[in-house]
C-alpha positions in Angstrom: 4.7 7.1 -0.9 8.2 6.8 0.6 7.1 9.2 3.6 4.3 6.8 4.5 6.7 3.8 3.8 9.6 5.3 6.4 6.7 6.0 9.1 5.6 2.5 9.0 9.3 1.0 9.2 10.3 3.3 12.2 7.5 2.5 14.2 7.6 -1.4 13.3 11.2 -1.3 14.3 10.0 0.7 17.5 12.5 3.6 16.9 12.7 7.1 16.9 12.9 9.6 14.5 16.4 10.5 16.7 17.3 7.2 16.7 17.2 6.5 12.7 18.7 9.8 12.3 21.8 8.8 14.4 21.7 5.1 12.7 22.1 6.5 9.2 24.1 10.2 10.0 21.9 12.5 9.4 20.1 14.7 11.2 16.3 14.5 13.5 15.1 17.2 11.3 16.1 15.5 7.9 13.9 12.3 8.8 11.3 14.3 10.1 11.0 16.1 6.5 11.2 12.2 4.9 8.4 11.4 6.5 6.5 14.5 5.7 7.2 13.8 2.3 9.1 17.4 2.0 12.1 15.8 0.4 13.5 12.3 0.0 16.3 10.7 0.6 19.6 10.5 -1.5 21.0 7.1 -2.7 23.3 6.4 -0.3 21.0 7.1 2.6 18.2 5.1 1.5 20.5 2.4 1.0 21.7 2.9 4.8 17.2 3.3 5.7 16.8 -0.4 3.5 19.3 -2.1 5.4 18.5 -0.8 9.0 15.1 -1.8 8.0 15.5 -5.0 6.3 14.2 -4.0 3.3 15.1 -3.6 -0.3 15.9 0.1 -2.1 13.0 -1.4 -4.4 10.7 -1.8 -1.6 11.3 1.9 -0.5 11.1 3.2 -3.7 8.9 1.9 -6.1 5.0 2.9 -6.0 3.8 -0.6 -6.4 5.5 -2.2 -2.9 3.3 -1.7 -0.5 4.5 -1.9 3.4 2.0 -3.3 5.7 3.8 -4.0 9.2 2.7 -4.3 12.7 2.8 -1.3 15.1 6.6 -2.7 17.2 9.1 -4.9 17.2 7.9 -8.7 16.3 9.3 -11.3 18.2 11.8 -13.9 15.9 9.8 -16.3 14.3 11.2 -19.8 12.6 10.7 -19.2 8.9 12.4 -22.3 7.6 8.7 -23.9 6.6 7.3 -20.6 4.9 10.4 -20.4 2.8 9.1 -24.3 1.1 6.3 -22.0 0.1 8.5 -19.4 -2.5 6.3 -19.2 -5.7 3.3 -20.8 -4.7 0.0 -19.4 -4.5 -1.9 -19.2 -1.1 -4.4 -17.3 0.5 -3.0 -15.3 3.1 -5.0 -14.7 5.9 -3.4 -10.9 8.0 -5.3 -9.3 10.5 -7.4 -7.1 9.4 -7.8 -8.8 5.4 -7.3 -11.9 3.4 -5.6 -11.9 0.3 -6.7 -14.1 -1.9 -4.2 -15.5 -4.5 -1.1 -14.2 -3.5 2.3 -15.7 -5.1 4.4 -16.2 -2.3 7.6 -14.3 -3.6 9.9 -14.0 -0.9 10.1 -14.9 2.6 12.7 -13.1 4.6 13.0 -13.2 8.8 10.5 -10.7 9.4 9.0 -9.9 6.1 6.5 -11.8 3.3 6.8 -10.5 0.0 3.7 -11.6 -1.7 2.0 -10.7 -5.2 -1.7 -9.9 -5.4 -4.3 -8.6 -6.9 -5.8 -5.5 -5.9 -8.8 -3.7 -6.7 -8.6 0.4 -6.9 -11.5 2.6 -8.1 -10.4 4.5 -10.9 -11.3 7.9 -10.7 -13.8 9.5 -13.0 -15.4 5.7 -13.7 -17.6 3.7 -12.2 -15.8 0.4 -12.8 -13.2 -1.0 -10.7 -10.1 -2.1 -12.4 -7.6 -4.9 -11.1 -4.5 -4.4 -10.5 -1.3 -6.4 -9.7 0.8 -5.1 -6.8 3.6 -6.6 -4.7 2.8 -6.1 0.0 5.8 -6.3 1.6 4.1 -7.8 4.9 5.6 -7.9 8.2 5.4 -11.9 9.3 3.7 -10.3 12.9 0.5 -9.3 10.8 0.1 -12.8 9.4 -2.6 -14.9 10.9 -2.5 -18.2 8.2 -1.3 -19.1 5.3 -3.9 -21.6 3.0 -2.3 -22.9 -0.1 -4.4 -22.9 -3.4 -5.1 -24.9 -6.1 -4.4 -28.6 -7.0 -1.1 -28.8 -5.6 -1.9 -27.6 -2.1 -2.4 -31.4 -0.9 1.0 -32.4 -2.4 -0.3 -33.6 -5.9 0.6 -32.5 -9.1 
């Protein structure tokens, strides 16, 4: 999933493969075979890929981070009201879905880290089981935010 992860980031951050590759010292090739999920990168370099990014090592790495991010640079944004929102739960309205009770997690300048529910088939059974997963979502793809439940008007 990192290959898919790095593709996303690159083309939000409008780059090229050259240009990440000069960025973090290594070579054209090298991200082109990140991205083609024909080897990964070491430690140090995925550091270098989180921070040009503004992500977290976590984010790149673990299975359950999803990236969703807008094709291109987003244009800055005041976040200082979304932050009030940290920990809780909204509907989240993006531009192609709606997530229904997401827990507002993190809010950085150009990403919403939210938790949510998902539903996956699972193969070889007809159900559909639910599971939790954390969307690292790029601020540009976010249409509206509705806050749930009882406190959503101010009340306890």
């Amino acid at each position: 999933m990192i290959a898919d992860k790095l593709v996303a980031l690159r083309r939000r951050a409008g780059m090229s493969q050259q240009e990440v590759a000069r960025a973090i010292g290594v070579s054209r090739q090298t991200v082109s075979n990140w991205e083609l999920a024909q080897g990964a990168p070491a430690l140090d370099k995925a550091a270098e890929l989180a921070r040009l990014f503004g992500v977290t090592i976590d984010d790149l790495a673990r299975d359950d981070v999803e990236i969703m991010a807008a094709r291109g640079p987003a244009a800055p944004r005041d976040v200082h009201v979304l932050r009030a929102l940290v920990g809780r739960t909204a509907t989240v309205e993006l531009s192609d879905q709606v997530l229904s009770e997401a827990t507002i997690l993190e809010v950085g300048e150009v990403w919403l880290r939210v938790s949510c529910e998902i539903k996956r088939a699972a193969f070889g059974r007809p159900k559909v089981e639910r599971a939790r997963t954390v969307r690292l979502i790029d601020l540009g793809e976010v249409c509206a935010i509705v806050m749930d439940g009882p406190d959503a008007d101010g009340e306890a």
